[in-house]
C-alpha positions in Angstrom: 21.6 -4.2 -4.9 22.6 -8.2 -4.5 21.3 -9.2 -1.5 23.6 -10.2 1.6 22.8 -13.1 3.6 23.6 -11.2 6.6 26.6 -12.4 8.8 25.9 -11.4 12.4 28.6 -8.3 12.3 26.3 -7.0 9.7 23.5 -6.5 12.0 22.4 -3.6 13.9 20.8 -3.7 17.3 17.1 -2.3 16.1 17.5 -0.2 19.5 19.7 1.9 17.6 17.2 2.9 15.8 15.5 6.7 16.3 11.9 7.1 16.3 12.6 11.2 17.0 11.5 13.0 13.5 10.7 11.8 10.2 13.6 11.4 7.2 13.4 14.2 4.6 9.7 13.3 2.6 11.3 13.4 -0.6 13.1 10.6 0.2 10.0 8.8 0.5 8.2 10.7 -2.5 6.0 12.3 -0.4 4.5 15.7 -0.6 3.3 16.2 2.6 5.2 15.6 5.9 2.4 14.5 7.7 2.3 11.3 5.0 5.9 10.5 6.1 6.3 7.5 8.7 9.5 6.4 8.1 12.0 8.2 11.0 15.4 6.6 10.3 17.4 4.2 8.2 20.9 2.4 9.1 22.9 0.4 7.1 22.9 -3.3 8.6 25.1 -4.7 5.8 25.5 -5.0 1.9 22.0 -4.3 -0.1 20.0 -4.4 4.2 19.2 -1.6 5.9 16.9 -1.7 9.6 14.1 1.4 9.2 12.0 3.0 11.7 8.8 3.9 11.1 6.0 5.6 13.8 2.3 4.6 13.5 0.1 7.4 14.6 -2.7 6.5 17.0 -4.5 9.1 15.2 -5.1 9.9 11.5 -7.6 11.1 9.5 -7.5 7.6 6.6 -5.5 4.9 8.7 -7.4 5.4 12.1 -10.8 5.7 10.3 -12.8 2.1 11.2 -15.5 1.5 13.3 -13.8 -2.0 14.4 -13.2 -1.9 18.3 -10.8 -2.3 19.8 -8.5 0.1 17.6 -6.0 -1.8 15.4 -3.0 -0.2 13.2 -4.4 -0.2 9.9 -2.2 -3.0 7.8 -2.3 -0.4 5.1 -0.9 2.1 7.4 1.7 -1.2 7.9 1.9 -1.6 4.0 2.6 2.1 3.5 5.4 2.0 6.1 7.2 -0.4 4.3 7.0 0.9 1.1 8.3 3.8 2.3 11.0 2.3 3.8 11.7 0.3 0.5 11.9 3.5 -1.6 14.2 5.3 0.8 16.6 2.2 1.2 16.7 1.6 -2.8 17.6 5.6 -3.0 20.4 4.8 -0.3 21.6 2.1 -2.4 22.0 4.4 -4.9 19.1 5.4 -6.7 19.0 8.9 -8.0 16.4 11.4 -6.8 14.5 11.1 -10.5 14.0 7.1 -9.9 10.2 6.3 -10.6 9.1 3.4 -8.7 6.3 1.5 -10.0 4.9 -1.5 -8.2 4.4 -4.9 -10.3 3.3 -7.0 -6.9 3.6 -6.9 -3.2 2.7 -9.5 -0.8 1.7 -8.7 3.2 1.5 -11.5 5.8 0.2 -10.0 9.5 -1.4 -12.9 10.7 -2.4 -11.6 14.4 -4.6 -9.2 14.7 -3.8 -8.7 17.9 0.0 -7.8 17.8 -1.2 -4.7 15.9 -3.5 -3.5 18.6 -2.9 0.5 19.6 -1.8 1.5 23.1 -1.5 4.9 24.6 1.4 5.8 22.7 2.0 5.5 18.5 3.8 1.9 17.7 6.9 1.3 16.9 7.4 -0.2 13.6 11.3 -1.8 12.8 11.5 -3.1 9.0 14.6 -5.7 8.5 15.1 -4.8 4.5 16.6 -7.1 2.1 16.9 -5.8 -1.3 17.5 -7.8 -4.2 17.9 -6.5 -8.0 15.8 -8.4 -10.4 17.4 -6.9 -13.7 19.8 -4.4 -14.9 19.6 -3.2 -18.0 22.5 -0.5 -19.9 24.3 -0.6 -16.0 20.9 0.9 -14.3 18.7 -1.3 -12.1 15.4 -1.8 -14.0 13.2 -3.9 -11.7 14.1 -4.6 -7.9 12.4 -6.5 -4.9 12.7 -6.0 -1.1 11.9 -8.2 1.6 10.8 -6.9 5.0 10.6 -8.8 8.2 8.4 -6.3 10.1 8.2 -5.6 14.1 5.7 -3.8 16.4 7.1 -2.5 19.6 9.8 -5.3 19.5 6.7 -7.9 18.8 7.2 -10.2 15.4 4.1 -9.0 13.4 4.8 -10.1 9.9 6.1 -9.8 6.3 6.0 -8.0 3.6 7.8 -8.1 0.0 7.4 -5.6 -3.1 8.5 -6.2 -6.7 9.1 -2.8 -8.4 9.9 -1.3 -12.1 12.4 1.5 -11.7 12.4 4.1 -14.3 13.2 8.0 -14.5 10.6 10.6 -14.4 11.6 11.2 -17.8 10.9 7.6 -19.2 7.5 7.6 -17.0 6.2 10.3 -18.9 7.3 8.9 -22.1 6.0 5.6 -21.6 2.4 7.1 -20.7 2.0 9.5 -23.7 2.9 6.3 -25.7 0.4 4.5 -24.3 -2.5 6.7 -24.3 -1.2 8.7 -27.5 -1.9 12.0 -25.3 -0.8 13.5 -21.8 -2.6 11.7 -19.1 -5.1 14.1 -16.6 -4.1 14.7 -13.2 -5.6 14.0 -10.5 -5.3 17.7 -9.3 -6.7 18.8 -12.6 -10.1 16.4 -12.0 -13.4 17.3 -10.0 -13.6 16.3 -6.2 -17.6 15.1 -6.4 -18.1 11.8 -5.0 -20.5 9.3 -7.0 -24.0 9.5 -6.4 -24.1 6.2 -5.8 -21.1 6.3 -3.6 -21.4 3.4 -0.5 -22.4 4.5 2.9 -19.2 4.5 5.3 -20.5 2.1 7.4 -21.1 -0.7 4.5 -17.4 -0.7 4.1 -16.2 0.5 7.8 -15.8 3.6 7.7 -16.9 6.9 9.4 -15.7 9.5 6.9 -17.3 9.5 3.6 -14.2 11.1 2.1 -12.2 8.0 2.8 -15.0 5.7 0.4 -13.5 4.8 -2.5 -15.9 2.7 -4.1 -19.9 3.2 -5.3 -22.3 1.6 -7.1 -21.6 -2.1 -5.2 -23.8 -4.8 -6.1 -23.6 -7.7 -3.8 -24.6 -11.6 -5.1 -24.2 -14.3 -2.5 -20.5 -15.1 -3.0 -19.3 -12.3 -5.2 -19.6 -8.1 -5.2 -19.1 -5.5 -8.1 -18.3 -1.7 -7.7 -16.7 1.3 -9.3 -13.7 2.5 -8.4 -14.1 6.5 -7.5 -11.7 8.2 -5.0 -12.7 11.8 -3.7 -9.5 13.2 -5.5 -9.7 15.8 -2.3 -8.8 13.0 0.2 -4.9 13.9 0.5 -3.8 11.4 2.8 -5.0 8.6 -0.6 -3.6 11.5 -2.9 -0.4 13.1 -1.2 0.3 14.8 -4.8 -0.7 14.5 -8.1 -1.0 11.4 -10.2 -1.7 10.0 -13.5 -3.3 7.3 -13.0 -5.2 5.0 -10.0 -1.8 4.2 -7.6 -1.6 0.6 -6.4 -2.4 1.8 -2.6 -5.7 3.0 -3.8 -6.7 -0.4 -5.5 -5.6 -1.9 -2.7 -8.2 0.3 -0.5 -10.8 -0.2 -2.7 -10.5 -4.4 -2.4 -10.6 -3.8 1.2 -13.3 -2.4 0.7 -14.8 -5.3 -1.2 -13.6 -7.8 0.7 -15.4 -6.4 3.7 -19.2 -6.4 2.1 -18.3 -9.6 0.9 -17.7 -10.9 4.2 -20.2 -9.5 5.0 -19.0 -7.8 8.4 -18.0 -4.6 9.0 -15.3 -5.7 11.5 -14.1 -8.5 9.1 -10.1 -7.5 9.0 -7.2 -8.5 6.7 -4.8 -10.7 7.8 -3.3 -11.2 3.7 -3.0 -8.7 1.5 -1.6 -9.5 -1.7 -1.9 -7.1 -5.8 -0.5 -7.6 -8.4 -0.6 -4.5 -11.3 -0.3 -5.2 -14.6 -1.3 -1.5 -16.3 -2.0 1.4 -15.6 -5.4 2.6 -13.9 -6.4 5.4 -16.0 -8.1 8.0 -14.3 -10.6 9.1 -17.4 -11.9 5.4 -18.3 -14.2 3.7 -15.3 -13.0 1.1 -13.6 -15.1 -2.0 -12.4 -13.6 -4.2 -9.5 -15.6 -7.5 -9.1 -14.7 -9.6 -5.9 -15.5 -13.5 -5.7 -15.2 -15.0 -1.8 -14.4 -18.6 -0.5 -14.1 -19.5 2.8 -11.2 -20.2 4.3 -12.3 -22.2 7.7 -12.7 -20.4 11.4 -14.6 -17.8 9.9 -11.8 -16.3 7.4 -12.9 -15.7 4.3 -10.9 -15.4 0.9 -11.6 -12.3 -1.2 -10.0 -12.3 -5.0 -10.7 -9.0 -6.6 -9.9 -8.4 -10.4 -10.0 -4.8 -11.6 -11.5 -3.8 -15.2 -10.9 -1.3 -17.6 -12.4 -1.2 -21.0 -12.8 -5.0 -20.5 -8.9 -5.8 -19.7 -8.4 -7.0 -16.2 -5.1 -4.2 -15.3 -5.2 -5.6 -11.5 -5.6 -8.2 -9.0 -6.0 -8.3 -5.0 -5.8 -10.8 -2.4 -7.5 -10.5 1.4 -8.3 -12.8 3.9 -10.3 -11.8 6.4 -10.7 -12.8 9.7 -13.7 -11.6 12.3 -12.9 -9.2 15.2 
């Protein structure tokens, strides 16, 4: 996985690319089909590989704002690639039991407007670079990728990802070590959202199952909420899990970072986490969000996650007005 700086034999025209039918979804360690957006992958040199992905113009989580005019969700964008980064690292040679577990990613879209949604689902090409970070015993142990991502052959942006790659084996090791027991399940917990849960429209939405935080308290620069996902929502739960996954804590700062802008069109243009631990899913969690501004209008959200008083988490947004 040493990256190549990429001679220009090495490439591959990104017209080559299909957007036809999705790759196989265990590829991307999905459990549904309809969660799979990646739709091809072709070598473009030693540790690169050009992906496809198609954004739906329709979808029950990504396509749920009331923003207008419709943009692609840069979580849907964010999904994409880490899709695309987990089926590239298994086509460098990852086996099929690899555990992927992400320390930090960084996303850069800074024009709203190149992800604006036409008549027909975008077209998403990823440039991956992958890089390995440490081996350890002859196996990769922690990886990065970086992506140079396009929108119907429009620049839109970056992304990178910093992993820990372990086997399903060592994953549940490592949790009954930590917690001294078996972890729940997500599949094994109730589906009843908080009483306090926020209204959709305080954090954008229309669906109440796609609200992932309750209990927000808002102070002039700074907000607190819990963190509770309807475990039910299966486009934020595709299968079962352990713990909080880092694409729900990065929902729920979105979510934070828009009542702390204090508009529900407010949109990020940066998204940055960072994951230290695991989010249990029988222990609270607290996410408290502190905003600067950032001039014309952008504001900067930090949000630090808290679990029996150890920050596990941290998210980065800026957010621009529609």
């Amino acid at each position: 996985m040493t990256v190549n700086t990429g001679a220009a034999e090495d490439l591959v025209l990104s017209e080559e690319l299909s957007f036809g039918r999705t790759v196989e979804r265990r590829l991307v360690h999905r459990a549904s089909v309809a969660e799979v957006f990646v739709t091809d992958l072709v070598p473009a040199g030693e540790s690169r590989f050009l992906a496809a992905a198609q954004l739906p113009l329709s979808h029950g989580y990504y396509s749920d704002h009331l923003a207008r005019p419709a943009l692609f969700d840069p979580l849907l964008i964010l999904e994409a690639g880490r899709q695309a980064g987990i089926a590239g690292a298994h086509l460098l040679g990852l086996p099929p039991d690899t555990t992927m577990m992400v320390n930090t990613f960084s996303l850069d879209l800074p024009d709203p407007s190149v992800l604006r949604a036409g008549r027909r689902p975008g077209e998403l090409r990823i440039d991956n670079r992958f890089e390995t970070i440490r081996v350890r015993a002859g196996k990769v142990r922690k990886g990065a990728v970086r992506q140079d991502l396009s929108i119907d052959g429009v620049p839109a942006g970056t992304h990178t990802m910093e992993v820990q790659i372990v086997t399903h084996a060592e994953h549940e090791a490592l949790r009954n070590v930590l917690r001294g027991a078996p972890a729940p399940l997500t599949g094994d917990l109730d589906d009843v959202p908080d009483p306090r849960q926020a209204e959709p429209h305080q954090v954008g939405r229309v669906s109440p199952m796609n609200v992932v935080i309750s209990q927000v308290e808002r102070g002039p620069s700074s907000v607190t909420a819990r963190v509770t996902p309807r475990f039910g929502n299966r486009a934020i739960f595709d299968h079962d899990y352990d713990h909080l996954p880092a694409m729900t804590l990065t929902e729920a700062a979105r979510q934070l970072a828009i009542v702390a802008a204090g508009d529900v069109g407010a949109w990020p243009v940066t998204v940055s986490g960072s994951f230290g631990r695991f989010a249990e899913l029988d222990q609270p969690v607290l996410a408290a969000a502190t905003r600067t501004d950032a001039g014309d209008g952008a504001v900067t959200v930090n949000v630090a996650f808290i679990q029996e008083a150890i920050t596990i988490a941290e998210s980065t947004m800026v957010m621009v007005p529609r």
